[in-house]
N, C-alpha and C positions, 0 to 999 in steps of 0.2 A: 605406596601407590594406590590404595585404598580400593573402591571398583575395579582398578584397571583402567577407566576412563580419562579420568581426569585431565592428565597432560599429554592426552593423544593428540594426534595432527590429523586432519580430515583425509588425508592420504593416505595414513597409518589403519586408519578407519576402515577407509574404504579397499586396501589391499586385504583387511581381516576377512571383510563380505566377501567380498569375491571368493579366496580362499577357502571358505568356510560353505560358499556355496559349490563350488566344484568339488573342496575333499565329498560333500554330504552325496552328490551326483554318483562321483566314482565308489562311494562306500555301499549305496545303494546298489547297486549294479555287480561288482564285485567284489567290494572291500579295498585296502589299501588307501585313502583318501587321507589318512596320517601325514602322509608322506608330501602330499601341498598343506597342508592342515598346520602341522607342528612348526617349520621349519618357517613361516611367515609369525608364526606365535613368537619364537626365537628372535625372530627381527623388532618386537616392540621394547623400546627405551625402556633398562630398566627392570624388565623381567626376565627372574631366575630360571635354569633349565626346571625346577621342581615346581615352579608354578605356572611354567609351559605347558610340563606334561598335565597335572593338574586339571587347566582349564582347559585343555584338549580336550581333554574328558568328558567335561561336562559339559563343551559344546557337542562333541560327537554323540554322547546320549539322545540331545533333541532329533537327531537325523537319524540315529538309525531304529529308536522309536516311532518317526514318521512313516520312514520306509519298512517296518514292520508290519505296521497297523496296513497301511495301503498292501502291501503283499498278501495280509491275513484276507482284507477284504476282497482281492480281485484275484489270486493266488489259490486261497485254500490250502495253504500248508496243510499238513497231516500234526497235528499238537502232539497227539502222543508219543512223538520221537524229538517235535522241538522242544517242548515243556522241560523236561526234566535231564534233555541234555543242555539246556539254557542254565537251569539250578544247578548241576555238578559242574558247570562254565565258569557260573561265579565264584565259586566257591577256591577253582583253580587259581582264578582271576586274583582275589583275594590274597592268595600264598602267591604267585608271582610277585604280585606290589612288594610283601613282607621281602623278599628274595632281591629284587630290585633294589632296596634300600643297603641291602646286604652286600652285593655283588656288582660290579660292572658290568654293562651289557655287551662290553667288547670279546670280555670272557664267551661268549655264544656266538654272537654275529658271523664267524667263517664257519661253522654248523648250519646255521640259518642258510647261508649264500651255498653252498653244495646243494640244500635241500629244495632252493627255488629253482637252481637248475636244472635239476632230475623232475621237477616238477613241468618245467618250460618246455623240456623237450618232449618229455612222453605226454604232455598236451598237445602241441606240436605237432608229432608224428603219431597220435592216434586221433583223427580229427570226427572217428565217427563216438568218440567217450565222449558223453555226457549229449547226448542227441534225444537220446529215449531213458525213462527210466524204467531199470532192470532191478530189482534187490535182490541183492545177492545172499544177505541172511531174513530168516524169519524168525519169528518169535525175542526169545529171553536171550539170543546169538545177534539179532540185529538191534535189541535196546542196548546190548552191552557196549557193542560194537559204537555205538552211536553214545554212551556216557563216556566211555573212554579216549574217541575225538572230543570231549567237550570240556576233559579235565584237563586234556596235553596245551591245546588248543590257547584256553583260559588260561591254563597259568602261562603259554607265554604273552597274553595279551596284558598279562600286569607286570609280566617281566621284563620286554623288550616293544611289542606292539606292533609294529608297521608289518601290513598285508596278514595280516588277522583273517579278517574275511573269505582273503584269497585262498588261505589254507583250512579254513572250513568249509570253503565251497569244491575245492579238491581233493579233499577229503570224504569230504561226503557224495562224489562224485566216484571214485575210483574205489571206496572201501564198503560204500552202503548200497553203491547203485544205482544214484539219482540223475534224473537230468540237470544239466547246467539251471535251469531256469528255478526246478523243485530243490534244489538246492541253495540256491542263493535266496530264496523265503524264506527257507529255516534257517539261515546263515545269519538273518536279521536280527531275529528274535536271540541267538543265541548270541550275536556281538553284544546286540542291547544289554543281556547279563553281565557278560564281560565287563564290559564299560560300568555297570553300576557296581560291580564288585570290585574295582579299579578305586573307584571312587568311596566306596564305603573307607576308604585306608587313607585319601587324601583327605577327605571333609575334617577329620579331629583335626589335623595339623597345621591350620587355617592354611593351607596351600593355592587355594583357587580363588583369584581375580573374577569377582559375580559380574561386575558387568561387563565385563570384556568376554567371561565366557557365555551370560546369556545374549549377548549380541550374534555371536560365534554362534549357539545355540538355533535363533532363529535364523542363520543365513543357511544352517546345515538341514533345520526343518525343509526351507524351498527348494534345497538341492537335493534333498532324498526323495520328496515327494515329484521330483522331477524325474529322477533318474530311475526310481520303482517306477513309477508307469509305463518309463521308455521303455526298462527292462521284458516287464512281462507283455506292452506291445511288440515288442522285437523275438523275444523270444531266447532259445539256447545258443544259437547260432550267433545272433548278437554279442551277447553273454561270453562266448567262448574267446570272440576277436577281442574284446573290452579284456577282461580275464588275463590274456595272452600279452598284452601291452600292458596293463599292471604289474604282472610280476616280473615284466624284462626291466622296465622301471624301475624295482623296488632291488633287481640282480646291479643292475647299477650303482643304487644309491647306499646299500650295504655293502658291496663289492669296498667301494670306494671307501667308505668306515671302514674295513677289516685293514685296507692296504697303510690309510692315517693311520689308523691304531695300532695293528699288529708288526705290517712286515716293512714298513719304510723305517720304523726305529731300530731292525736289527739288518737291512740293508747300507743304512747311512745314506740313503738318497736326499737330494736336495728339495727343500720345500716347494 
């Protein structure tokens, strides 16, 4: 298939922009943009699920390197808690991919769907978390606290992926303290790790279609840079209803994989 290009149809094309521009919007804002992102990758003639995820990848880099940089600029994240939970991110990120190649991701996905729930609801019904930020550790207890979201985090963004973000920014909301908003700026930079350590594992294997993923690429640049502005114009409170509709989305779309995978084969239910 060589680029990826080549014997695409202008429909095929232009469903990738589109997609590519909304996942980049919703990755910005919350995370989760996989989940339009991947599953239109799946639909091109011809490509394999490994050079799906692949090129995800390395469309989703250009976006949430966009929306990083606009975060840092208008944001002000605090570096010294994203820097280096970014570096232990990737590094998880890295041993997910290794893990992934190893294991099915079916093997996790009803873990995963328990933990978006418990997540959905105490977002939910505590609507005043994530409004102000409070930290809850300081010092050599709040860096820990904050490498250790970014090692869990990261390995499963090389190991499964979808709503990555949403559980960094949930994370770093309920366990560090932040508001929805300072949260999803460091959320950025540390996906962005993610995602290159992701990729550090796919590049040897030639798995990634370049042109189709730097097209991908720049549709995810307009949509991050869209969706970080809105975000930090809008604020926590934005953040939190965008947030909330992501992971009921994502309780769906894993939901629905655990019941294909797991439990309609030992129900015998009909397709």
């Amino acid at each position: 298939m060589g680029s990826g290009l080549e014997e695409l149809h202008l429909a095929t094309i232009l469903l990738v922009l589109v997609a590519g521009f909304a996942a980049g919007w919703v990755d910005a804002v919350v995370g989760g943009g996989g989940l339009l992102q991947l599953p239109v990758l799946l639909l091109v003639p011809g490509i394999t699920p490994v050079e799906a995820l692949a090129t995800n990848k390395l469309g989703s880099i250009f976006g949430t390197t966009t929306s990083a940089i606009t975060y840092y600029r208008r944001a002000h994240p605090d570096l010294r808690t994203a820097l280096p939970m970014a570096g232990i991110a990737l590094v998880g990120s890295f041993g997910g991919a290794i893990l992934a190649a190893l294991l099915p991701s079916s093997v996790f996905k009803p873990i995963i769907v328990v933990a978006l729930v418990a997540v959905a609801l105490f977002t939910a019904l505590k609507p005043s978390v994530g409004t102000l930020t409070k930290l809850r550790h300081q010092g050599a207890r709040h860096y820990g606290t904050a490498g250790a979201i970014g090692l869990v985090i990261g390995f499963y963004d090389g190991l499964i992926g979808p709503g990555t973000g949403s559980f960094l920014i949930i994370a770093m909301v309920t366990l560090l303290g932040y508001n929805f908003l300072g949260a999803s700026a460091k959320a950025k930079i540390v996906n962005m790790a993610t995602n290159f350590g992701a990729l550090m594992f796919f590049l040897p294997n030639g798995s990634i279609l370049w042109g189709l993923g730097l097209l991908l690429g720049v549709a995810n640049m307009a949509g991050g840079y869209t969706g970080s502005r809105m975000a930090i114009s809008q604020g926590s409170r934005f953040i939190r209803i965008v947030f909330l509709a992501v992971v009921g989305a994502l309780i769906i779309k894993l939901g629905s994989d655990v019941w294909i995978e797991n439990i309609r084969p030992l129900v015998g239910a009909p397709s």
